[in-house]
N, C-alpha and C positions, 0 to 999 in steps of 0.2 A: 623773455624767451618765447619763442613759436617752435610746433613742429608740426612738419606735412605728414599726412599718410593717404596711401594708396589704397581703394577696395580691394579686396582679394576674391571678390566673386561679388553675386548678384540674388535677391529672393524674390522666387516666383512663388504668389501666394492668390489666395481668390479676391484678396481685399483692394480693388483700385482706387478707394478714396478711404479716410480715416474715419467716417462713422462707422463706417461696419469692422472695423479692426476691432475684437475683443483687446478687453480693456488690460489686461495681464493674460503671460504664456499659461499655455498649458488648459485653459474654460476650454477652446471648440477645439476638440481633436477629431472632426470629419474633415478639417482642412487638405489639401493634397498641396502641400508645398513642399518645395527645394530651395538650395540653392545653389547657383549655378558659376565652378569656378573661373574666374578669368588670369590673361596675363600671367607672370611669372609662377602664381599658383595653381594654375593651372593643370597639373602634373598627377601623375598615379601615388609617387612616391613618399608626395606631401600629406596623404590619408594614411599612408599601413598605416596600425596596429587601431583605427577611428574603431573600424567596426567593432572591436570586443567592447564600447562603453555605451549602455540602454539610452545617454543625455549627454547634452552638449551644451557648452555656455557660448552665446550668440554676441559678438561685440559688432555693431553697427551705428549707423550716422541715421539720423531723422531727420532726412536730405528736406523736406516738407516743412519745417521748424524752423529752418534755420534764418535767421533775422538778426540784423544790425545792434538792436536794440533788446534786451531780456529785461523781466520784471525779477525781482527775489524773493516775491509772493504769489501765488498761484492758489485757484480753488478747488482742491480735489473734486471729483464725481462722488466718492464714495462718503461727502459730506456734506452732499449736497448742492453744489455746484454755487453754496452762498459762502460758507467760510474760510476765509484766507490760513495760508500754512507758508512756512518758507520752503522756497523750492528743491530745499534739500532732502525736506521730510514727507516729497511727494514724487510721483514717476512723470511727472511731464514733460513732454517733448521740449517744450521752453525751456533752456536752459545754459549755462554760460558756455559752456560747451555741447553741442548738440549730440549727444553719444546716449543707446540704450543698449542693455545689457538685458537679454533674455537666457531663461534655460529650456531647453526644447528636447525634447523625444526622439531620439535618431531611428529611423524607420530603415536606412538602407542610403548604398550606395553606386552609383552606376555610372557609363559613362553615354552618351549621346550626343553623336556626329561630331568628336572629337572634344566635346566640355565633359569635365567634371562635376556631378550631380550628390548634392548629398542628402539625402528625403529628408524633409522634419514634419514633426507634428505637435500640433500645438502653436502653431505661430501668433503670433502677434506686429505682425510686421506689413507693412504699405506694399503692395506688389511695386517691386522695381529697387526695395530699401540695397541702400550699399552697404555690404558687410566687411569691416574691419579687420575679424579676427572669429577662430574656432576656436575653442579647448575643450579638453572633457572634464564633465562633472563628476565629481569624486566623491561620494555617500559619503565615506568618513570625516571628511571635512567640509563638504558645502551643504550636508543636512543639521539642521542644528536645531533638537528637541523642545530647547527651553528659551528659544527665539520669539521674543515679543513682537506685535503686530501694530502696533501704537493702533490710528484710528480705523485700521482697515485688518480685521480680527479675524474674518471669515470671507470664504466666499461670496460674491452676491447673488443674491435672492434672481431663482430662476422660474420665469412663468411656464405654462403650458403652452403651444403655438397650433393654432387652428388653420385650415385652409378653406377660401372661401368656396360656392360655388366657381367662380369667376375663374379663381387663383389654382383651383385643381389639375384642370384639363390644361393649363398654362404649364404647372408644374411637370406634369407628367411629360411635355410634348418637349421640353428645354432638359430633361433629365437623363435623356441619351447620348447628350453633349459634356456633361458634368457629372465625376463618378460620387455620390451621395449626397445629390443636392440636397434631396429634402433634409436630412440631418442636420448637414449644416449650415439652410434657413432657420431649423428649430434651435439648434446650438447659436447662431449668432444674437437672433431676436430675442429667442428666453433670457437675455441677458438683459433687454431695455434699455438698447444702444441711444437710444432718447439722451440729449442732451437732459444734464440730470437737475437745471434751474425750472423745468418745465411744471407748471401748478397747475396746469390745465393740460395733462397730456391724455385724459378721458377724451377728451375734446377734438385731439388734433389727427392729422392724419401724415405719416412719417413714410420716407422714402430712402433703403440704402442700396448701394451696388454690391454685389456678388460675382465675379466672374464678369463677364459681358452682358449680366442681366440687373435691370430695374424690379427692384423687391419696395411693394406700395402694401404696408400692412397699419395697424389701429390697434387700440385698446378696445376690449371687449369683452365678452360675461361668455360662459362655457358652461353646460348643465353638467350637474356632477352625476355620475352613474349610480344606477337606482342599486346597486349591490354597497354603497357607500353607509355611510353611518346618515346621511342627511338626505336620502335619496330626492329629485325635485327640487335639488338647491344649487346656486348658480355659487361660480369662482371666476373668479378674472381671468383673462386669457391675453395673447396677442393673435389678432388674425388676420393673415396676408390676405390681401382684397386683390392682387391683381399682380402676374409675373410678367414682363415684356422685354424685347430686347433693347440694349442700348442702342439709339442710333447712331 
């Protein structure tokens, strides 16, 4: 058996390519994304009672993924990017059905020049993802206390984000155009969107898109402030070297 389905709207996010996608919802919440309904759902009537719930459960296509051919083992990021898992016990976009399920922060609802807009935060999503389906999340039943995390336990480990000479006066002059960028350069990058096989990423120098902009940042050492327990001691950082627009 086959079944079709329709989008029901559209997400506008600042992420135009997959590296810079945070890797699960909810790490950059300086994102400013929607998304935007179309077609039959299109309508006022299809939102009452949306706004009284703080989340929503996001059902979308990973239009980006989708392929002839799937593997039924995949290498998480959060293992390293060497050890194999079945794809069941991991979130990647490869998969027999290309479908991902987010829960996202409902910010607000509006409408603009006759579409339905519905604010989220925390996305996780490819600017342009086609979305499925809404629902809202429901604490008593979709938070669950004593829910194990198999390999992926906690959060991941966030650096500090530096701006170079170069990258300031870039930042500042593109930051009139995008409402909190620098947050959400330091929110996307503290996370070390670096492909995660990399054993030489001291070494390398990495490049993701934001909005309309090329973000060229590195790994690098940051002095710790002399009010510290080690004052005069250096910590790892990332530091953008350089903001320009796409061409």
């Amino acid at each position: 058996m086959s079944y079709e389905f329709f989008p029901i709207g559209t997400a506008s996010t600042p992420y135009p390519e997959k590296f810079s996608i945070p890797r699960q919802p909810g790490l950059v919440t300086s994102d400013q994304s929607y998304i935007e309904l179309q077609g039959d759902a299109n309508r006022e009537e299809i939102l009452r009672g949306l706004e009284n719930f703080s989340h929503i459960w996001v059902v979308f296509v990973f239009h980006h993924a989708m392929r002839d051919n799937w593997k039924p083992m995949v290498r998480p990021p959060r293992l390293g990017g060497n050890e194999k898992v079945g794809v069941f016990a991991s979130r990647s976009p490869f998969r027999p059905n290309p479908i991902g399920l987010s829960v996202l922060k409902l910010k607000g609802i509006s409408s603009h020049q006759g579409r339905w807009r519905i604010h989220i935060e925390g996305a996780d999503l490819l600017n342009g993802t086609p979305i499925l389906d809404i629902k809202p999340y429901l604490p008593y039943a979709d938070s669950l206390s004593n829910a194990q995390g198999g390999f992926a336990t906690a959060a991941p480990e966030r650096l500090p984000v530096i701006f170079s000479a170069t990258a300031e006066p870039q930042l500042q002059k593109a930051a009139g155009d995008f409402i909190q960028l620098r947050q959400l350069i330091i929110d996307v990058l503290g996370q070390q969107p670096q492909p995660a096989y990399h054993s030489d990423k001291q070494k390398r120098q990495y490049g993701i898109s934001l909005y309309t902009l090329n973000i060229r940042w590195q790994y690098s050492q940051m002095e710790q402030g002399f009010d510290t327990a080690a004052p005069g001691a250096f910590e790892p950082c990332i530091e953008v070297t350089e903001i320009t627009q796409i061409d």
